[in-house]
Structure formats: C-alpha cells, structure tokens
Phi, psi and omega in degrees: 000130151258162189295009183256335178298284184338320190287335189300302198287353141275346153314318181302293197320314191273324163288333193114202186260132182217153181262164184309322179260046194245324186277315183316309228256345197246010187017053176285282198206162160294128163004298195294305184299317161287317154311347153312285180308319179291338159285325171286332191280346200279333204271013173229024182045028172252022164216195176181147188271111168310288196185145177338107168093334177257143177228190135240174208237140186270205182278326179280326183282340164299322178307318195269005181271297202282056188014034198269324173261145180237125199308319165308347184253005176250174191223141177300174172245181222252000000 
C-alpha cells in the first residue's frame, strides 16, 4: 500500500464510485497514476471494477479504512 491508495479509497468512500479522472480532479494522484493504483487495489479486493473505467470500494476497503483490516495480509488474487 502507498499512501495514495488510502487516499483513493478514501475519496471513494466519501463520493462514491469513481474514475481515475474523477480522482485527478479530486487532486488524488493524476489520471495515469491512479489508474495504476486502482489495479493493484481492485487486484487485493479492496476496491472493484464496475464498468470500463469506473471502480468502487468494496466491503475490504472499508474494512481497512475502518482499521478493521490490515492490508499486509491480503494476496492478490489470481
């Protein structure tokens, strides 16, 4: 995790479902860059792709925004 993931999933959390450049505008990380990021978290579930370009924050990323989870312990999926 870097500290731009957290932010990401936080942003979800408070807006809602989002594109990378939705995050840009939201001065998360640049477009490229957050779509970057939004594949590794969509590929450690905590977050998921909705439809070409749109994600959401799953049940783990709440979990790990509400320190219930801890991000080191999960393995991408396959």
């Amino acid at each position: 995790m870097r500290p731009t993931d957290e932010h990401i999933l936080e942003v979800m959390r408070d807006e809602g479902n989002m594109t990378p450049q939705a995050l840009a505008e939201f001065d998360v990380a640049a477009a490229n860059y957050a779509r970057d990021r939004l594949s590794v978290l969509v590929e450690y579930g905590l977050a998921e792709r909705v439809s070409r370009g749109l994600y959401r924050l799953t049940n783990e990323g709440r979990a790990f925004l509400d320190e219930e989870l801890d991000a080191s312990t999960l393995d991408p999926s396959e």
